[in-house]
TORRO-19901 format. One record per residue: residue in one letter; x negated, y negated, z negated of N, C-alpha, C in turn. Coordinates in pm, whole numbers, padded with zeros to 5 digits, always signed. Example, Ala and Ser with C-alpha at 12.3 -4.5 7.8 and 13.67 -1.06 7.14 Angstrom:
! TORRO-19901
A-01319+00569-00780-01230+00450-00780-01320+00330-00780;S-01285+00225-00708-01367+00106-00714-01290-00003-00787;
//
This chain:
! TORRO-19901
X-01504+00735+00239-01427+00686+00352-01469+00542+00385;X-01508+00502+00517-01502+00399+00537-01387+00310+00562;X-01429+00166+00509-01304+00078+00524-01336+00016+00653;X-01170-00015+00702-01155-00013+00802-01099-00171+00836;X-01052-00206+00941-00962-00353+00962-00796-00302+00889;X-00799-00183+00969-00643-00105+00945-00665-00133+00787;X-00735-00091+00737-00736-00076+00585-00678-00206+00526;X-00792-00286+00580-00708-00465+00511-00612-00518+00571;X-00589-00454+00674-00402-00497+00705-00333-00452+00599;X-00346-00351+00613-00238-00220+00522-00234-00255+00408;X-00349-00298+00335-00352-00323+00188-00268-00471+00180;X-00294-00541+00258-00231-00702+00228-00059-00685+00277;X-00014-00623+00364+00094-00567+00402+00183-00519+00291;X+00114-00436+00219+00221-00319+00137+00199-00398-00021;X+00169-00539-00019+00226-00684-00129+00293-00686-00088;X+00362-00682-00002+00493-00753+00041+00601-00651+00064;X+00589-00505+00079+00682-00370+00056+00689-00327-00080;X+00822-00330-00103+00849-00213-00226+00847-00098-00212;X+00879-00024-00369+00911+00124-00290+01001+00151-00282;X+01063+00240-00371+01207+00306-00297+01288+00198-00309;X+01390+00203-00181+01531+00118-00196+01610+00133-00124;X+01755+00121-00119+01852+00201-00123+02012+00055-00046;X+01948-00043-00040+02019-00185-00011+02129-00146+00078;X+02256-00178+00050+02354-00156+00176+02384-00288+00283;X+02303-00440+00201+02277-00529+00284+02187-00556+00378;X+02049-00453+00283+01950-00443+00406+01951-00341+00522;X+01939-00422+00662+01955-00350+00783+01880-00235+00789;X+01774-00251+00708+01681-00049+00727+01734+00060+00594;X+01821-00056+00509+01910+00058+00468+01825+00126+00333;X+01804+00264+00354+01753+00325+00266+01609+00299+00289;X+01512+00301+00241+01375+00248+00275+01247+00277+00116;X+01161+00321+00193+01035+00362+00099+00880+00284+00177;X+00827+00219+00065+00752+00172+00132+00734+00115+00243;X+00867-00008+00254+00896-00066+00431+00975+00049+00511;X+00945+00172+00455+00967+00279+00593+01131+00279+00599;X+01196+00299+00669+01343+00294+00700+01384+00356+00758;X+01485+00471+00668+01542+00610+00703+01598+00588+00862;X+01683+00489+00849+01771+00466+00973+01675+00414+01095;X+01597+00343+01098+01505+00335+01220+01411+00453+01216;X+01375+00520+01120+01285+00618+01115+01277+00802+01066;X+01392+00828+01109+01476+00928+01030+01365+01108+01037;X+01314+01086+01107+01232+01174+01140+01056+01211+01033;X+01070+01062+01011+00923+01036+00901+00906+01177+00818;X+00788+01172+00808+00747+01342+00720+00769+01352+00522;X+00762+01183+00545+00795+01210+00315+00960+01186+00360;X+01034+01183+00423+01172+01170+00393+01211+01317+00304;X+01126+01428+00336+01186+01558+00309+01132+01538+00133;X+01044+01510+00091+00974+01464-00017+01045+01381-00076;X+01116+01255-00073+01174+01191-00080+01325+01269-00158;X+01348+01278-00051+01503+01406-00087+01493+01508-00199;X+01370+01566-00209+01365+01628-00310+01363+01561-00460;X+01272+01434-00455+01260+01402-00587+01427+01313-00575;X+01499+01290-00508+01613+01265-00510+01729+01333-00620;X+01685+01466-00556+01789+01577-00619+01708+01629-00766;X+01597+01614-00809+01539+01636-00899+01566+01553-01014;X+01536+01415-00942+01563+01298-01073+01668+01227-01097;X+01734+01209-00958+01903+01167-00940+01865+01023-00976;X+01915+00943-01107+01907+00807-01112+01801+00792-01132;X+01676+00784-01161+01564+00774-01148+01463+00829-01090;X+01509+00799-00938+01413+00820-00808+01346+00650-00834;X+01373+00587-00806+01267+00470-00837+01142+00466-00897;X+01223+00452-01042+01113+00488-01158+00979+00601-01082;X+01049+00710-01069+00951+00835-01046+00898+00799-00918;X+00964+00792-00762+00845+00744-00677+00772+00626-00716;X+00777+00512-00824+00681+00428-00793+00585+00511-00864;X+00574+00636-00955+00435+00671-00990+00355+00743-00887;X+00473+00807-00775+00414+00919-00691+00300+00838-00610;X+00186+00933-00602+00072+00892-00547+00069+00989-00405;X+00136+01110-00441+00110+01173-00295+00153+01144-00166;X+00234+01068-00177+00313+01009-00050+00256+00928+00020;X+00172+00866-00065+00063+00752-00001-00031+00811+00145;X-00025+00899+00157-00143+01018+00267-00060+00985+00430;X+00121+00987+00382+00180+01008+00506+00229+00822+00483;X+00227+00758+00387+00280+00667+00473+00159+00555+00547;X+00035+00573+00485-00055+00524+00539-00064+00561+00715;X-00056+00720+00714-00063+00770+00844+00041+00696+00946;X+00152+00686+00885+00249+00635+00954+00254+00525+00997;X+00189+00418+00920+00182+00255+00951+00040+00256+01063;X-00081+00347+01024-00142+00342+01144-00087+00356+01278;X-00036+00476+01304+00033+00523+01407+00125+00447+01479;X+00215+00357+01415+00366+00334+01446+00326+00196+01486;X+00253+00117+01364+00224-00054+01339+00103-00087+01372;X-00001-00038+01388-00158-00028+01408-00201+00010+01583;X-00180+00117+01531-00232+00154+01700-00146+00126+01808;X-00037+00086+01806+00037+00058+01892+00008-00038+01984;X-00017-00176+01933-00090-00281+01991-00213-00337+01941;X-00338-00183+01949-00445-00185+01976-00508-00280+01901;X-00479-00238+01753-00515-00340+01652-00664-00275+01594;X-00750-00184+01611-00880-00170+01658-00915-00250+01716;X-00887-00288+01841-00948-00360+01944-00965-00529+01926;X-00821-00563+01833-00840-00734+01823-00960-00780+01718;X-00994-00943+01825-01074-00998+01806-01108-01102+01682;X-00993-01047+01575-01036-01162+01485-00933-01063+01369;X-01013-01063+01275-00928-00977+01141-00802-01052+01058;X-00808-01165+01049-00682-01221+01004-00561-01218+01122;X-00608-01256+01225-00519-01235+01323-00477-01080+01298;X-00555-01014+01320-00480-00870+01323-00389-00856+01186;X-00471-00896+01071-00358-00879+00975-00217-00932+00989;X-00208-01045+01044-00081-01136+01062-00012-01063+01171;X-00085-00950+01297+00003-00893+01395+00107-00782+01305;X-00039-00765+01227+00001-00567+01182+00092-00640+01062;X+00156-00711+00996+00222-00738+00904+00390-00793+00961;X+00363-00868+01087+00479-00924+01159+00537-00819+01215;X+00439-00727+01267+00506-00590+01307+00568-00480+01229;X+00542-00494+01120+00624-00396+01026+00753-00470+00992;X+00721-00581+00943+00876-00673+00902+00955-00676+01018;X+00908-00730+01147+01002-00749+01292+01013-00662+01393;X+00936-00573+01384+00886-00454+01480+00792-00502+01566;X+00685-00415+01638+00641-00385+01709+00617-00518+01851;X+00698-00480+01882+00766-00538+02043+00786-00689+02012;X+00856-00723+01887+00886-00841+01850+00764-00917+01827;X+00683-00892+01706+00515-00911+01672+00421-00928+01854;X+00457-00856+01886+00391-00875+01999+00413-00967+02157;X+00599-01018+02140+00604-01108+02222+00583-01253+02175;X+00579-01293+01993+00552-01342+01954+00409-01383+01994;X+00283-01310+02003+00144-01303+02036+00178-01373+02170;X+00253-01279+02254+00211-01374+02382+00280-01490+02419;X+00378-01532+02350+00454-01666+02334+00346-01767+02311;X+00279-01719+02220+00136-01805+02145+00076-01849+02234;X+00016-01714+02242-00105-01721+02375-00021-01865+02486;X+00032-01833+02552+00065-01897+02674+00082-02066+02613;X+00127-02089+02490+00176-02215+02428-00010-02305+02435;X-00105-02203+02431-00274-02252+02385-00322-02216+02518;X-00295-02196+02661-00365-02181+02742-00382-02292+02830;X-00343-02420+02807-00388-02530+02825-00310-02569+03013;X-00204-02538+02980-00178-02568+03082-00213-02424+03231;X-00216-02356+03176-00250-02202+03271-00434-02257+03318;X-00500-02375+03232-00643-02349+03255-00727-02232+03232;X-00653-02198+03095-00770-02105+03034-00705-01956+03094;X-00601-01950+03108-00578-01795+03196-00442-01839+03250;X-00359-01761+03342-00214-01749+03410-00147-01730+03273;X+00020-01776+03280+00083-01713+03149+00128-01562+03154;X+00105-01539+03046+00159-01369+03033+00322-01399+03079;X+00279-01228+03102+00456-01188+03083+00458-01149+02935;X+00620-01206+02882+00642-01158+02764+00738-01078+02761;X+00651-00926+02738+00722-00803+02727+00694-00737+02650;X+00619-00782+02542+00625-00708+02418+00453-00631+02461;X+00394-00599+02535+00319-00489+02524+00169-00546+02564;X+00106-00534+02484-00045-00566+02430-00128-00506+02547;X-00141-00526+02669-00208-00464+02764-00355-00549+02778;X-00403-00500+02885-00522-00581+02937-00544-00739+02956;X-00410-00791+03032-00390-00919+03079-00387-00997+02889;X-00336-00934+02781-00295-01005+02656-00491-00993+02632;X-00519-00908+02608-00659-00868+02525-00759-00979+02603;X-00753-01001+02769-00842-01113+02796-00810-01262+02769;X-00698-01268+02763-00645-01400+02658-00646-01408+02562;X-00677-01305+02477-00740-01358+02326-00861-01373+02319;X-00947-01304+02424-01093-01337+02435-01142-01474+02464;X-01019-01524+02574-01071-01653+02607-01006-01808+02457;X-00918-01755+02430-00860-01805+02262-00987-01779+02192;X-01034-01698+02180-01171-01677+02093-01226-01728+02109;X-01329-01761+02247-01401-01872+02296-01390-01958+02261;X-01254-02044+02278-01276-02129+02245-01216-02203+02103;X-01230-02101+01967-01222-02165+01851-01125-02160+01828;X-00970-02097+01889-00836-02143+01863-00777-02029+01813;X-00813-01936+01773-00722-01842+01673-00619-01851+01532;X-00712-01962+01482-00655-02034+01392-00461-02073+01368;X-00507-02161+01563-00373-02222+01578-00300-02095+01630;X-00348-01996+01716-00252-01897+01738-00189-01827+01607;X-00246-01811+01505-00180-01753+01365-00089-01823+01372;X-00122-01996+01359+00020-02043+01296+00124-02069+01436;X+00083-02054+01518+00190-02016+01618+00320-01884+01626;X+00206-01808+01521+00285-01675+01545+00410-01673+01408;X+00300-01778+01315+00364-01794+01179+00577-01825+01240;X+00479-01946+01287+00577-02061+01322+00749-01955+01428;X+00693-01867+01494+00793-01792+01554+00817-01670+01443;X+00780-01655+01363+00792-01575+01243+01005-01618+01180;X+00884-01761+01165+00989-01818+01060+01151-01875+01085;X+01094-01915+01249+01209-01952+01339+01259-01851+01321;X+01237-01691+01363+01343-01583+01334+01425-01602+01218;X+01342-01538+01129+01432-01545+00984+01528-01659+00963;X+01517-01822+01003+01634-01901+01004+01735-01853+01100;X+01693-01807+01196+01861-01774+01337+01888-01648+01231;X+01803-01556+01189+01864-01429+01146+01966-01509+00984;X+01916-01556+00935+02029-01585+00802+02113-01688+00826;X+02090-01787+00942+02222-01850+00956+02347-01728+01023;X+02296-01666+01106+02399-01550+01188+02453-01482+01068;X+02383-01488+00994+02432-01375+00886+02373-01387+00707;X+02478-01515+00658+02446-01574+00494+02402-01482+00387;X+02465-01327+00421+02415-01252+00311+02287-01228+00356;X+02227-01209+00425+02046-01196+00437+01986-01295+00361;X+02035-01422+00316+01987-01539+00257+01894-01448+00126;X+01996-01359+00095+01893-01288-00065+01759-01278-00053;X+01730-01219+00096+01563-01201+00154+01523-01325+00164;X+01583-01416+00135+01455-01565+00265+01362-01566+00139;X+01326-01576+00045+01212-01545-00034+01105-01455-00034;X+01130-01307+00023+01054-01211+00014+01005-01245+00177;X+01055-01260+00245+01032-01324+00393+00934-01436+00443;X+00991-01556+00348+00892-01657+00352+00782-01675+00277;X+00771-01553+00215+00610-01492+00156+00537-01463+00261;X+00606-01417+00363+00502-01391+00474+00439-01469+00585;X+00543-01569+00592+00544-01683+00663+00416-01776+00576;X+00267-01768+00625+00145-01871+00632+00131-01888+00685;X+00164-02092+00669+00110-02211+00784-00001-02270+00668;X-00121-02192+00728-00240-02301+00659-00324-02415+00714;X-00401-02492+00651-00457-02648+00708-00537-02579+00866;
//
């Protein structure tokens, strides 16, 4: 198999996911590998899941962290859902993509991606280097030629920590709104890199 960009997202990504968990503080609730019954109730190992549920009872943990077969669908799934969505093939710089495809699993999708064009527009120099996007979440044509021209000229760098930087701003409004999330600001601000 060839390795892919998806590949080194995915791999640097799923440091930062556990496996099974079951949190009644965390908002995705029941969750395997990031995946989250309640945003995702439909996923194909949930049925897999359930079984070694009723099989092992208190030690579903223990036993999915050995399971290796599950790995087939949740890989599939993070391509599909977190990857291809906003055309993370297509971007122009591999750390960047890692930092999209990683913000997008923790914040979703839509979020990761108005973040991008928040960026973008913050580095376009005054609407020199392109018009500002609309920020609507969706990775179209108008976003992809503004990272080209970000590419040009050397500034990807600062767009990471732009995206960092709206990363992190979330997670403070999200745990002041709400003190019991405070348990996460550690596993959170693992993800949050502002480098030189």
């Amino acid at each position: 198999m060839t390795w892919t960009g998806f590949d080194e997202a995915f791999e640097k990504t799923m440091k930062h996911e556990g496996g099974y968990s079951n949190d009644p503080d965390d908002a995705g609730a029941e969750t395997y590998m990031g995946i989250s019954r309640r945003y995702h109730p439909s996923w194909i190992g949930w049925g897999h899941i359930d079984h070694y549920k009723k099989e092992f009872k208190n030690q579903i943990s223990q036993r999915l962290a050995r399971e290796k077969s599950l790995q087939r669908f949740v890989k599939s799934f993070y391509r599909s859902h977190y990857w291809n969505t906003w055309r993370g093939d297509d971007f122009i710089d591999q750390k960047l993509a890692n930092e999209m495809f990683d913000t997008a699993v923790n914040m979703g999708v839509i979020r990761a991606s108005m973040f991008l064009q928040r960026s973008l527009n913050l580095l376009n120099r005054g609407q020199v280097m392109f018009n500002n996007l609309v920020v609507d979440g969706k990775v179209g044509q108008k976003t992809m030629l503004a990272l080209g021209a970000i590419k040009r000229k050397n500034d990807v760098k600062y767009l990471i920590k732009l995206i960092n930087i709206f990363q992190g701003m979330h997670y403070i409004k999200y745990m002041e709104r709400s003190p019991i999330q405070e348990k996460y600001a550690r596993g959170w601000l693992n993800r949050v890199e502002i480098s030189k």
